[in-house]
mmCIF file of the N, C-alpha and C atoms, coordinates in Angstrom:
data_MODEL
# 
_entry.id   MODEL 
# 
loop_
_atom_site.group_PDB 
_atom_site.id 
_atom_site.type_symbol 
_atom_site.label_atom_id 
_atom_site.label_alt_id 
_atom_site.label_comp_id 
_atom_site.label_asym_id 
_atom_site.label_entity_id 
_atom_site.label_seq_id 
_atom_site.pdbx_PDB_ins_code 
_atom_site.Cartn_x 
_atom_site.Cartn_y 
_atom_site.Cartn_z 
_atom_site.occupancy 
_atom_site.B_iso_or_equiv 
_atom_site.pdbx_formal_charge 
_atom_site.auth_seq_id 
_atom_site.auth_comp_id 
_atom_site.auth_asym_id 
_atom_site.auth_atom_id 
_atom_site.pdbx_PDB_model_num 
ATOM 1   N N  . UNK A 1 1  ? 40.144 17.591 -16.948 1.00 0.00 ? 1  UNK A N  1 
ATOM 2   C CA . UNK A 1 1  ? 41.344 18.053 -16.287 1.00 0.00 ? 1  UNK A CA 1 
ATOM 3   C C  . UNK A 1 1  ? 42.417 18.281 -17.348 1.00 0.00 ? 1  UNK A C  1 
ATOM 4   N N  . UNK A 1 2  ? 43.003 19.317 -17.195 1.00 0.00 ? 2  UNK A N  1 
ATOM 5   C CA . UNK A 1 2  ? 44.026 19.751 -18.130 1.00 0.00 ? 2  UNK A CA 1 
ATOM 6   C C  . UNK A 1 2  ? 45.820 18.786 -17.847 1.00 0.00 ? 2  UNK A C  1 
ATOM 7   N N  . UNK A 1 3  ? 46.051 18.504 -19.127 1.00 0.00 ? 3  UNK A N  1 
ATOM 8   C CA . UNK A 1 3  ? 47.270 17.473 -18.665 1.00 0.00 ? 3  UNK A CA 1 
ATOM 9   C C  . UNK A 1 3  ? 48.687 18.563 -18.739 1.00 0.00 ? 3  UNK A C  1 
ATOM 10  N N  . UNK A 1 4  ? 49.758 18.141 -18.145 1.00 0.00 ? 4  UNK A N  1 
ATOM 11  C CA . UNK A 1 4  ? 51.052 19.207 -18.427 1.00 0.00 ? 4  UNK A CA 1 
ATOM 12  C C  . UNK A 1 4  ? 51.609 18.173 -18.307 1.00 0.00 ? 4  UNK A C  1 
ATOM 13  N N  . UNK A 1 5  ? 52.760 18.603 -18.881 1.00 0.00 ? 5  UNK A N  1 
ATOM 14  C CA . UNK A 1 5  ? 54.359 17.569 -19.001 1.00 0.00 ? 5  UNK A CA 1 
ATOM 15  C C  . UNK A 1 5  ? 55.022 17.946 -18.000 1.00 0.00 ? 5  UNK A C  1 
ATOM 16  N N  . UNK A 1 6  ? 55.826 16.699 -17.644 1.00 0.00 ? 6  UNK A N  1 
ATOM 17  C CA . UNK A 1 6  ? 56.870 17.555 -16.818 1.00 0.00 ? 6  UNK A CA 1 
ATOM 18  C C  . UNK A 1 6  ? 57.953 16.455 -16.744 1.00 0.00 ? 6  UNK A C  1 
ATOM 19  N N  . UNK A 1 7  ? 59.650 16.592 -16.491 1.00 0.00 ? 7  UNK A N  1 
ATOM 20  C CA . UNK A 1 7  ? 60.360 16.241 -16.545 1.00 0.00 ? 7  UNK A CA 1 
ATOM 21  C C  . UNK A 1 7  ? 61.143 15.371 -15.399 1.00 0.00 ? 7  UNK A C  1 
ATOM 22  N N  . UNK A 1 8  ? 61.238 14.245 -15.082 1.00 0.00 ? 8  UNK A N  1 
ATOM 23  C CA . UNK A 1 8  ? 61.671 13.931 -14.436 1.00 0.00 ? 8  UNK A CA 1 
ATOM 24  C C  . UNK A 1 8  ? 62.736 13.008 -14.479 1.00 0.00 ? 8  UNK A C  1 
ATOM 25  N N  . UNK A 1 9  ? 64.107 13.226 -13.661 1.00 0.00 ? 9  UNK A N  1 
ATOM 26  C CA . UNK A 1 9  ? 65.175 12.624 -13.949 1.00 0.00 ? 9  UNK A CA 1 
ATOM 27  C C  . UNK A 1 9  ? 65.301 11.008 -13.537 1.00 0.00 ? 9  UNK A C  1 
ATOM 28  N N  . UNK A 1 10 ? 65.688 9.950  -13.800 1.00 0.00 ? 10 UNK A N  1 
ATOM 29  C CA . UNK A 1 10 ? 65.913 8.931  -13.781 1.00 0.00 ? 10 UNK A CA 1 
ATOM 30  C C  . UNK A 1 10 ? 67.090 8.111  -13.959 1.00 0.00 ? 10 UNK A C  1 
ATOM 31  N N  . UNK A 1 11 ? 67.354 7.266  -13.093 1.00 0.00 ? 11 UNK A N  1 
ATOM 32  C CA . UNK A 1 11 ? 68.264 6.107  -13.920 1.00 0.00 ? 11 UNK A CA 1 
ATOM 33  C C  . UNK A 1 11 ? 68.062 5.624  -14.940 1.00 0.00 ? 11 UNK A C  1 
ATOM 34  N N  . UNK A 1 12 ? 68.830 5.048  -15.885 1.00 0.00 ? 12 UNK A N  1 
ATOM 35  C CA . UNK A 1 12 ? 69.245 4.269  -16.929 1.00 0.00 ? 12 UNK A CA 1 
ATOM 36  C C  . UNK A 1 12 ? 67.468 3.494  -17.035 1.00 0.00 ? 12 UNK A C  1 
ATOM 37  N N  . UNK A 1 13 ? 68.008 2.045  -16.017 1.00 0.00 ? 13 UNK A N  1 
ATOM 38  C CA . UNK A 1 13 ? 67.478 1.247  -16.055 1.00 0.00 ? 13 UNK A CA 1 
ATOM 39  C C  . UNK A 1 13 ? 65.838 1.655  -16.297 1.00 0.00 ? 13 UNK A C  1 
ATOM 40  N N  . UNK A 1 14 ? 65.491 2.440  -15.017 1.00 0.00 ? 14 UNK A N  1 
ATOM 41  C CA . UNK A 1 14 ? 64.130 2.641  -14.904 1.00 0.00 ? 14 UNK A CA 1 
ATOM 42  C C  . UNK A 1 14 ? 63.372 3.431  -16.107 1.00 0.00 ? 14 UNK A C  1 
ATOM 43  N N  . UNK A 1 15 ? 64.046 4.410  -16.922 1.00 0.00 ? 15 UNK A N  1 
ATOM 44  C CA . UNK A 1 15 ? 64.112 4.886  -18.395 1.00 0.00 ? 15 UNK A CA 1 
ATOM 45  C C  . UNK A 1 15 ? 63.844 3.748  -19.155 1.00 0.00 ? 15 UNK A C  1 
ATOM 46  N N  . UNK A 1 16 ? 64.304 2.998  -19.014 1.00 0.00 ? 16 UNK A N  1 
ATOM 47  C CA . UNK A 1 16 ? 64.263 1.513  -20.349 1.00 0.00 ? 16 UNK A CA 1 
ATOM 48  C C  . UNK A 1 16 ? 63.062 0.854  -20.002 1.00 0.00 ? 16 UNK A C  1 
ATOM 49  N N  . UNK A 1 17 ? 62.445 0.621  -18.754 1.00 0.00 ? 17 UNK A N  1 
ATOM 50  C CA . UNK A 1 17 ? 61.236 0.244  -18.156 1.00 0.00 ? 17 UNK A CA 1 
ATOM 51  C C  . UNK A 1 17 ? 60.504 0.854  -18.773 1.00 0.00 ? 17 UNK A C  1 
ATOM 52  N N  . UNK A 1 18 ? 60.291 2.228  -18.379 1.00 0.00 ? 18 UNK A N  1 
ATOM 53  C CA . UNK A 1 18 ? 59.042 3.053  -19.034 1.00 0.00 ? 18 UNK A CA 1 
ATOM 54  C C  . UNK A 1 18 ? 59.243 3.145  -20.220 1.00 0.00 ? 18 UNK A C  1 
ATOM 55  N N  . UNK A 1 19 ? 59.946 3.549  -21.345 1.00 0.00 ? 19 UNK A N  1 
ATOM 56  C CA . UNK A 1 19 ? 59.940 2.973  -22.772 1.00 0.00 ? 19 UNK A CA 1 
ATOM 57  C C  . UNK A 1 19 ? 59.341 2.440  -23.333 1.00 0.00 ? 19 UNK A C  1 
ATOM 58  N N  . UNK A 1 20 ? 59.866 1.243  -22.729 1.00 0.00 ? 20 UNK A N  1 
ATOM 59  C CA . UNK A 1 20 ? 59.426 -0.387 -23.338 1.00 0.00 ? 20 UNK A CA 1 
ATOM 60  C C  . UNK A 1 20 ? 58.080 -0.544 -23.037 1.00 0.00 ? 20 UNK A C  1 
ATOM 61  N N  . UNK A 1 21 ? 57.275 0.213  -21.709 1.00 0.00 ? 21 UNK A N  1 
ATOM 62  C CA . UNK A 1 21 ? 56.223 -0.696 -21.564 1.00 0.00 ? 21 UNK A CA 1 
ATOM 63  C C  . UNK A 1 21 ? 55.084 -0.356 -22.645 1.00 0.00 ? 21 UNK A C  1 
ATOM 64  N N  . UNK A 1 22 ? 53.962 -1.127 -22.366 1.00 0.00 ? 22 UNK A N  1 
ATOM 65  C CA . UNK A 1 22 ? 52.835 -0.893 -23.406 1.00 0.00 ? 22 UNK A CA 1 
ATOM 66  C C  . UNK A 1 22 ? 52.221 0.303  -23.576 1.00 0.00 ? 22 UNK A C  1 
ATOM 67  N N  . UNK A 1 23 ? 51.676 0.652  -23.745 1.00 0.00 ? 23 UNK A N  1 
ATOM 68  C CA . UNK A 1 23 ? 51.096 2.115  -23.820 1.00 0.00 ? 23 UNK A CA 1 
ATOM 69  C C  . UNK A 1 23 ? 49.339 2.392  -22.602 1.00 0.00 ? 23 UNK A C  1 
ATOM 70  N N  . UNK A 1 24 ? 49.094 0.745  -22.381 1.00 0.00 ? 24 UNK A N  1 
ATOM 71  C CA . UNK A 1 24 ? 48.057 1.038  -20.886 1.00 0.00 ? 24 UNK A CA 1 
ATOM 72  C C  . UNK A 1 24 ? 49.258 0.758  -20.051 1.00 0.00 ? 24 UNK A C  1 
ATOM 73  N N  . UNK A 1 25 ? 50.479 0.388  -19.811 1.00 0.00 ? 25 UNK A N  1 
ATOM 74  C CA . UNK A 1 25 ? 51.102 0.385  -18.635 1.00 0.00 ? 25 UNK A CA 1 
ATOM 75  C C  . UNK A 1 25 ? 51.221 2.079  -18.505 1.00 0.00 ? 25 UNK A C  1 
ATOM 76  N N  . UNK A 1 26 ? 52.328 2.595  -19.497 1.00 0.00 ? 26 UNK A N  1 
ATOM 77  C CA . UNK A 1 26 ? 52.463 3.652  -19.324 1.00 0.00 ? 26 UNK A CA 1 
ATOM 78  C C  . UNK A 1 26 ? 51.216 4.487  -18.653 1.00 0.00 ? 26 UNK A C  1 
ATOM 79  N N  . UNK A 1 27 ? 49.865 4.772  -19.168 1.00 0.00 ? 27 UNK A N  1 
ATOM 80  C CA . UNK A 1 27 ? 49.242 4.982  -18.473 1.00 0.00 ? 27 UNK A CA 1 
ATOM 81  C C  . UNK A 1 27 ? 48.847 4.927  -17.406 1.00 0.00 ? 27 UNK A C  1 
ATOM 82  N N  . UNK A 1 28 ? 48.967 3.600  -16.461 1.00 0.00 ? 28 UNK A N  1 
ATOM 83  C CA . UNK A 1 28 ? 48.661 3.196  -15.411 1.00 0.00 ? 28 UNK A CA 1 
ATOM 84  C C  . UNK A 1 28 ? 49.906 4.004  -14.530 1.00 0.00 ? 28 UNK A C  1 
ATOM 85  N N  . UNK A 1 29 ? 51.343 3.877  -15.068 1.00 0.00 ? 29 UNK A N  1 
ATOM 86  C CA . UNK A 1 29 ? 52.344 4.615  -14.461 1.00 0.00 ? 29 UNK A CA 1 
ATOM 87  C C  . UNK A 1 29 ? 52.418 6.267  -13.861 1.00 0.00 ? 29 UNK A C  1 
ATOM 88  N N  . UNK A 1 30 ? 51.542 6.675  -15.194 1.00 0.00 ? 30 UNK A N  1 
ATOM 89  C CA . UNK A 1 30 ? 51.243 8.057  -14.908 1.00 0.00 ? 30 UNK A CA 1 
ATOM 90  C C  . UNK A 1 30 ? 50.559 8.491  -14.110 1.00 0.00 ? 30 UNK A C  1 
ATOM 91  N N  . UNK A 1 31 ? 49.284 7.595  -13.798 1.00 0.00 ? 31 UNK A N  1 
ATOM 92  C CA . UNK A 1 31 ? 48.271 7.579  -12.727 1.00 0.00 ? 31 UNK A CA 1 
ATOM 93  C C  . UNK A 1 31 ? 48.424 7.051  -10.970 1.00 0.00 ? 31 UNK A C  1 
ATOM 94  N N  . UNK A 1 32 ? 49.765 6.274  -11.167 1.00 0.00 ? 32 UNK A N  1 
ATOM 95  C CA . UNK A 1 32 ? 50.304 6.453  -10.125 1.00 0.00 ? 32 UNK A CA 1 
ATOM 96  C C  . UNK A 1 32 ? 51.075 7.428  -9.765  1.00 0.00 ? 32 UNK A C  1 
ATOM 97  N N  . UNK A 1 33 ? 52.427 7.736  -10.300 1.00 0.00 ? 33 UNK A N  1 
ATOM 98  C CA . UNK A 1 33 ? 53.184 8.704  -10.525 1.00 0.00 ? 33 UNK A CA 1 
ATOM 99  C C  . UNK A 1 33 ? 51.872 10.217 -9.839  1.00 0.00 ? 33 UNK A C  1 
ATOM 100 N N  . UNK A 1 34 ? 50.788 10.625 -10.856 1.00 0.00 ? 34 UNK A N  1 
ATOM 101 C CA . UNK A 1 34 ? 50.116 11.559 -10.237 1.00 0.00 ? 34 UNK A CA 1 
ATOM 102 C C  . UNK A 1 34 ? 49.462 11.681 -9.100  1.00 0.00 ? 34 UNK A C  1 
ATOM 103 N N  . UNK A 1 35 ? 49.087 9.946  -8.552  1.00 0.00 ? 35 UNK A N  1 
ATOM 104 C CA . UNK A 1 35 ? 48.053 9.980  -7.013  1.00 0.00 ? 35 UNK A CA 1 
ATOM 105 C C  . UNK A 1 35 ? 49.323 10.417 -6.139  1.00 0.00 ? 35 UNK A C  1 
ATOM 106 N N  . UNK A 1 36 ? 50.592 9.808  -6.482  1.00 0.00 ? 36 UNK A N  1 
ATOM 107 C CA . UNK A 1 36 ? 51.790 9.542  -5.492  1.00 0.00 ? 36 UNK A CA 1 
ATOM 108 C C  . UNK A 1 36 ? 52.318 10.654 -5.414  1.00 0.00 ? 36 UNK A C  1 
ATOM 109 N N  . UNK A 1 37 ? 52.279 12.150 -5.844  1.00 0.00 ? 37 UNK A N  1 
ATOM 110 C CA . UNK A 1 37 ? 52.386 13.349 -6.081  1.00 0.00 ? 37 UNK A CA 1 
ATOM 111 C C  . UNK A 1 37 ? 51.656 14.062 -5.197  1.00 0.00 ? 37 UNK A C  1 
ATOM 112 N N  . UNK A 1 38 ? 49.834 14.063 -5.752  1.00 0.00 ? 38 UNK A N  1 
ATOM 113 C CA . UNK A 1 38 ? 49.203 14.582 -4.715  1.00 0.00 ? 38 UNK A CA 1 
ATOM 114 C C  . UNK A 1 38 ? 49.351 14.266 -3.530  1.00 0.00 ? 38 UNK A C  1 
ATOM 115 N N  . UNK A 1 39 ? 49.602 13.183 -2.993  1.00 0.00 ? 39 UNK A N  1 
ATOM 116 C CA . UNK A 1 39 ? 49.354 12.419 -1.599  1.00 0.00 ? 39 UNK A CA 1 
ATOM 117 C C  . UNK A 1 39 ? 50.719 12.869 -1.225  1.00 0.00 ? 39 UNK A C  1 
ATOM 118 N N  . UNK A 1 40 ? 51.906 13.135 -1.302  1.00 0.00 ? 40 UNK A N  1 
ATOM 119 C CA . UNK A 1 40 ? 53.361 13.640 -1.374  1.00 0.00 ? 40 UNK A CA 1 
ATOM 120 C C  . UNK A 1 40 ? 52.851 14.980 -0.952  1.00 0.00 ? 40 UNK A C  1 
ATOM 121 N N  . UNK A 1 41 ? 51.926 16.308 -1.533  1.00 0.00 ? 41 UNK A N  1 
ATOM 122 C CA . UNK A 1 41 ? 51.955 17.345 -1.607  1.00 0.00 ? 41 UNK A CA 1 
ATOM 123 C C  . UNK A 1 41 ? 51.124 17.662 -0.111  1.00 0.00 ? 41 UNK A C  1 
ATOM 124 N N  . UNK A 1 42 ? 50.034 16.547 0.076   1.00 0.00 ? 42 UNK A N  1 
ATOM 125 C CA . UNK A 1 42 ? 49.321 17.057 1.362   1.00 0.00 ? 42 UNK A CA 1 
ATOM 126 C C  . UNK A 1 42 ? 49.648 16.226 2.407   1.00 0.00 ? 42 UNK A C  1 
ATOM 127 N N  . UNK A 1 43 ? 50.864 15.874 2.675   1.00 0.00 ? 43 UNK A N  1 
ATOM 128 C CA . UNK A 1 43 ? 51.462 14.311 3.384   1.00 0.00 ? 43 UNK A CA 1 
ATOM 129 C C  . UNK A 1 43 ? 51.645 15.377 4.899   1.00 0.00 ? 43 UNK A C  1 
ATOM 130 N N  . UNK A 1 44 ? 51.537 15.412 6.102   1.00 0.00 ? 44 UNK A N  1 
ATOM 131 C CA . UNK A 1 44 ? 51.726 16.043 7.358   1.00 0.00 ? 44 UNK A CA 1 
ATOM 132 C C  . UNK A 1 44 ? 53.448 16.330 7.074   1.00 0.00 ? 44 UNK A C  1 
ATOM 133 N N  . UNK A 1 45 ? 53.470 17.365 8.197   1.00 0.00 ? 45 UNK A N  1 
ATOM 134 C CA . UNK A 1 45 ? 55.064 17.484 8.227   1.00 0.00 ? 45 UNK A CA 1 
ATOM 135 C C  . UNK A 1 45 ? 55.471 16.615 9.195   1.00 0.00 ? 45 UNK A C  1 
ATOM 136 N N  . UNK A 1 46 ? 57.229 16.508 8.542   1.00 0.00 ? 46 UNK A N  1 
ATOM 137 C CA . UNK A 1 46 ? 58.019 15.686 9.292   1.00 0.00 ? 46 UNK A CA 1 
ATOM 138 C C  . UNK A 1 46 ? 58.300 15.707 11.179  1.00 0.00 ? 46 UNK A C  1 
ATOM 139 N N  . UNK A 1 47 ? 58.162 14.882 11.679  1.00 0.00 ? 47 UNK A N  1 
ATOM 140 C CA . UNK A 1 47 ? 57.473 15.085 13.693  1.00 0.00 ? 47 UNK A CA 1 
ATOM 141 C C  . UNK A 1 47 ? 59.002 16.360 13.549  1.00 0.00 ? 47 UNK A C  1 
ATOM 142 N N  . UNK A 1 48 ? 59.899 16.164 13.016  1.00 0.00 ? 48 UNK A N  1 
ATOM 143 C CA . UNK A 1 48 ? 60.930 17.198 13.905  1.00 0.00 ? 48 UNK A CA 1 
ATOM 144 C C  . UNK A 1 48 ? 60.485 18.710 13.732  1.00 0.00 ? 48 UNK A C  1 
ATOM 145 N N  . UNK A 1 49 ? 59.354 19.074 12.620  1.00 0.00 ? 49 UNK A N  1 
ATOM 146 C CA . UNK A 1 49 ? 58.992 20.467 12.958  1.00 0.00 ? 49 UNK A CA 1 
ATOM 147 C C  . UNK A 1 49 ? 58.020 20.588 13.307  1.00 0.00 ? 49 UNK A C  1 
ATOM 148 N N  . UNK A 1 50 ? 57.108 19.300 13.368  1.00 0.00 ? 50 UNK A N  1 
ATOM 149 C CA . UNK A 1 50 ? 56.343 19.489 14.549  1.00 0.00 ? 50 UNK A CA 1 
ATOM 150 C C  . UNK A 1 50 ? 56.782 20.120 15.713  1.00 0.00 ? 50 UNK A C  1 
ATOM 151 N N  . UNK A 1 51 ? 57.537 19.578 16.357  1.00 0.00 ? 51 UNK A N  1 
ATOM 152 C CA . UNK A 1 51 ? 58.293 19.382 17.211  1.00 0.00 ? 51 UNK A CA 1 
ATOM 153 C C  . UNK A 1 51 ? 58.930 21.006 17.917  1.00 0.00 ? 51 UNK A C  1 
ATOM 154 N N  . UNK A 1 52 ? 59.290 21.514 16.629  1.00 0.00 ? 52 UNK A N  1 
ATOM 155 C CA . UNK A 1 52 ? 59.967 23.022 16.845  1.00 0.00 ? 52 UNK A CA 1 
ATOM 156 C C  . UNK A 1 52 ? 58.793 23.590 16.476  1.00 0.00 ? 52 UNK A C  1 
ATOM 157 N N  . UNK A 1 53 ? 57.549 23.697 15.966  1.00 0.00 ? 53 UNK A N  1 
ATOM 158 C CA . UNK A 1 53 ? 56.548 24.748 16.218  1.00 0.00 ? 53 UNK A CA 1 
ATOM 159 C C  . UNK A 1 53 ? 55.677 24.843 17.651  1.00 0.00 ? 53 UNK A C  1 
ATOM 160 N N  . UNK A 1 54 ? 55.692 22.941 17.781  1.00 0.00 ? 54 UNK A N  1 
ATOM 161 C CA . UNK A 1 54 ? 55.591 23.211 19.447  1.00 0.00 ? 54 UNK A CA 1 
ATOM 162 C C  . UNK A 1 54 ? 56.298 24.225 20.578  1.00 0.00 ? 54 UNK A C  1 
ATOM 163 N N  . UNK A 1 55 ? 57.320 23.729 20.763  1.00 0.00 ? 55 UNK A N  1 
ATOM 164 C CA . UNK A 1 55 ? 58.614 24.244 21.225  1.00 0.00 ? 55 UNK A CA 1 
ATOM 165 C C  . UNK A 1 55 ? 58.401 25.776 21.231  1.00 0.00 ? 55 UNK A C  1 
ATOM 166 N N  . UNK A 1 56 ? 58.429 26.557 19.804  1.00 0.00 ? 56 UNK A N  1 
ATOM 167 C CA . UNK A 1 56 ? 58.203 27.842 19.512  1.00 0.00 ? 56 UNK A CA 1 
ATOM 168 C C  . UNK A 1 56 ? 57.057 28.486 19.717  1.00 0.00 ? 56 UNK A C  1 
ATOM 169 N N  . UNK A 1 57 ? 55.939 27.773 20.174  1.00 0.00 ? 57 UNK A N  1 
ATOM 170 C CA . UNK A 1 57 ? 54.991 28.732 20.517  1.00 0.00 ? 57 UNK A CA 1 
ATOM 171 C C  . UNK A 1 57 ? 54.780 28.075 22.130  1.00 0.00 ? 57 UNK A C  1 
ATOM 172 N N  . UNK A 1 58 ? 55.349 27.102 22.730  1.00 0.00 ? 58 UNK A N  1 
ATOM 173 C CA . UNK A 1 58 ? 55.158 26.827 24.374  1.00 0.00 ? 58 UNK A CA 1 
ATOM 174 C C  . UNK A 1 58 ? 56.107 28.352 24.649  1.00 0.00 ? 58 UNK A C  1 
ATOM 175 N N  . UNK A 1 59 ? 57.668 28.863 24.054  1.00 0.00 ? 59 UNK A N  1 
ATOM 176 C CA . UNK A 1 59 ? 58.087 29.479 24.871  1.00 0.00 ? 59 UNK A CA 1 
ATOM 177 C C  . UNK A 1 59 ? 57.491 31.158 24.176  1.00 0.00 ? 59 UNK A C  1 
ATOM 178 N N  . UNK A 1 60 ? 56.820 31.088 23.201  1.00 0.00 ? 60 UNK A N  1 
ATOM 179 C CA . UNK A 1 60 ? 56.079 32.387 22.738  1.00 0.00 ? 60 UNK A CA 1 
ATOM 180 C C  . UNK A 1 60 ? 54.936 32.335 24.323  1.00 0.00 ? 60 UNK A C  1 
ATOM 181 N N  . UNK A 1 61 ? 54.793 31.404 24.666  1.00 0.00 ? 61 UNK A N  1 
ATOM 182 C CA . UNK A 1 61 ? 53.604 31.541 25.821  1.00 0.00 ? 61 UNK A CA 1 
ATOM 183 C C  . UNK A 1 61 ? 54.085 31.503 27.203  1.00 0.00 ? 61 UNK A C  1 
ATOM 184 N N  . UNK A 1 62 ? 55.558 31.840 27.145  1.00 0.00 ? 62 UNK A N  1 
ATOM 185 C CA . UNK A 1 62 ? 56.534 31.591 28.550  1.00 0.00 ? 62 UNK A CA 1 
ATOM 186 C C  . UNK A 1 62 ? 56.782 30.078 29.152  1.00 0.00 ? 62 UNK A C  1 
ATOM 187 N N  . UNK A 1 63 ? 57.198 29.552 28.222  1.00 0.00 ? 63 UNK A N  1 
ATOM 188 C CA . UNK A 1 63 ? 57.522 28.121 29.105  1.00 0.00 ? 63 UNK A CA 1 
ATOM 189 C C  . UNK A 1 63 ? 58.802 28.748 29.005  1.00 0.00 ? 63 UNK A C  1 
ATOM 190 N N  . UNK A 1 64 ? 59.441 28.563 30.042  1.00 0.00 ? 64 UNK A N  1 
ATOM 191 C CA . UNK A 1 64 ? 60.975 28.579 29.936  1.00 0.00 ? 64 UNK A CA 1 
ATOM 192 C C  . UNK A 1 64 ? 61.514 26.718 30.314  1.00 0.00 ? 64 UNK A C  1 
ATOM 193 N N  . UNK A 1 65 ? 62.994 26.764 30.268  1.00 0.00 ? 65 UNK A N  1 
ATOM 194 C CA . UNK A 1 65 ? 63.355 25.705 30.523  1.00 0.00 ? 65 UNK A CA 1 
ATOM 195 C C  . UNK A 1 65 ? 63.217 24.773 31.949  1.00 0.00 ? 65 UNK A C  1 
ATOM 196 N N  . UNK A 1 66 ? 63.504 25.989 33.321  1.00 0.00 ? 66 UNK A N  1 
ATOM 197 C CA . UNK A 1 66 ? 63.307 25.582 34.100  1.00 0.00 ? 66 UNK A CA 1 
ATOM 198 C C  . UNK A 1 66 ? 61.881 25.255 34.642  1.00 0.00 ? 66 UNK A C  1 
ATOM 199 N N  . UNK A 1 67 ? 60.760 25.912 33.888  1.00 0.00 ? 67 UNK A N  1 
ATOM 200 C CA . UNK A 1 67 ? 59.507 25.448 34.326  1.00 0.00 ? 67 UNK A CA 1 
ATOM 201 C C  . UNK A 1 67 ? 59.464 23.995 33.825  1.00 0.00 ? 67 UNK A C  1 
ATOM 202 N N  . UNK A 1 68 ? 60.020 24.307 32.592  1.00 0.00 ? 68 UNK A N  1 
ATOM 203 C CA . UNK A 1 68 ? 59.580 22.716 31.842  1.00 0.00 ? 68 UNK A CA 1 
ATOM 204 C C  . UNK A 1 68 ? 60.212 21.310 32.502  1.00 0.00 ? 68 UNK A C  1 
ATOM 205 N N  . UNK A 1 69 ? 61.257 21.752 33.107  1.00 0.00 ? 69 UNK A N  1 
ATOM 206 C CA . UNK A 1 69 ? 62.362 20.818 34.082  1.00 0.00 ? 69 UNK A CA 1 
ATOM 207 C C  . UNK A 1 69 ? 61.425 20.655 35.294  1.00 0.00 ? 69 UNK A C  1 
ATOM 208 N N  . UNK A 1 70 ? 60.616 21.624 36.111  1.00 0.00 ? 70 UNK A N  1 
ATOM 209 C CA . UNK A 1 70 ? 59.988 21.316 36.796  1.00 0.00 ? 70 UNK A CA 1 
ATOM 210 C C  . UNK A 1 70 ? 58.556 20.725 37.070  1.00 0.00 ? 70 UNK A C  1 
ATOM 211 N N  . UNK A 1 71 ? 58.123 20.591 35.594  1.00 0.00 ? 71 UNK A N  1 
ATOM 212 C CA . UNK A 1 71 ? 56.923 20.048 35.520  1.00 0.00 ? 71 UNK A CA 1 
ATOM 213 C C  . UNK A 1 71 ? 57.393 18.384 35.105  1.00 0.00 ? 71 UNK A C  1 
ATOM 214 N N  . UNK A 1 72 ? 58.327 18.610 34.553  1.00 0.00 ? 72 UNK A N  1 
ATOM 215 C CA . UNK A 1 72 ? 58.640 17.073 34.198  1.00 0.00 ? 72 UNK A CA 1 
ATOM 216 C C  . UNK A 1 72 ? 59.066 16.239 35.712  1.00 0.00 ? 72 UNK A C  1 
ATOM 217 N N  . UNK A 1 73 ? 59.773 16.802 36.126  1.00 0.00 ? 73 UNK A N  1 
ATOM 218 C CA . UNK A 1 73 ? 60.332 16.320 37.726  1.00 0.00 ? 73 UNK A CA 1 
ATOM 219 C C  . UNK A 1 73 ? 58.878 16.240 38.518  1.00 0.00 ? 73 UNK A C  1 
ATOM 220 N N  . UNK A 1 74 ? 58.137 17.055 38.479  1.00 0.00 ? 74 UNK A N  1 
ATOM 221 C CA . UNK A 1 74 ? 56.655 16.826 39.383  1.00 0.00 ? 74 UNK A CA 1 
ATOM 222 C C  . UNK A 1 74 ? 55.644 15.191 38.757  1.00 0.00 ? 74 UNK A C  1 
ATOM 223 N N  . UNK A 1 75 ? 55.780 14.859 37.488  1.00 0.00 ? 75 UNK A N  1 
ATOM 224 C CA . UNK A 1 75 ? 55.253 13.886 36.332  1.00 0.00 ? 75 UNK A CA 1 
ATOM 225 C C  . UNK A 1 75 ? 55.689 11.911 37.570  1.00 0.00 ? 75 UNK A C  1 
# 
C-alpha cells in the first residue's frame, strides 16, 4: 500500500504527545488515526437526512400532508 502525508491541525498539547512518543507508538497512532478515517469515510448518514430523503421521495410518490395526518390519526 502506498503511504501519503497529510496535515493535520492540532492543539499545543496533543503536538507534544505525538513528538515525544517512541517511534512504535507513533506508529501504532498512525494506524489508528488511518482505521478511524476509513471507518469515518463509510460511517451511515446522520438519521436527520435520513430522514429528509425519506420525506423527499414519500412526497415524490404523493404523500401529501393531509394523507400523512390521516394515516397517523387511523394508527
Amino acid at each position: 500500500m502506498a503511504i501519503a502525508n497529510i496535515t493535520v491541525p492540532v492543539d499545543d498539547q496533543t503536538a507534544r504527545i505525538y513528538t515525544s512518543a517512541s517511534a512504535e507508538d507513533k506508529k501504532k497512532l498512525r494506524l489508528l488515526l488511518s482505521l478511524w478515517l476509513r471507518e469515518f469515510a463509510v460511517s451511515p448518514p446522520p438519521l436527520n437526512v435520513i430522514m429528509d430523503e425519506i420525506s423527499d421521495k414519500a412526497q415524490t410518490r404523493g404523500l401529501t400532508p393531509e394523507i400523512l395526518e390521516s394515516l397517523l390519526n387511523a394508527a
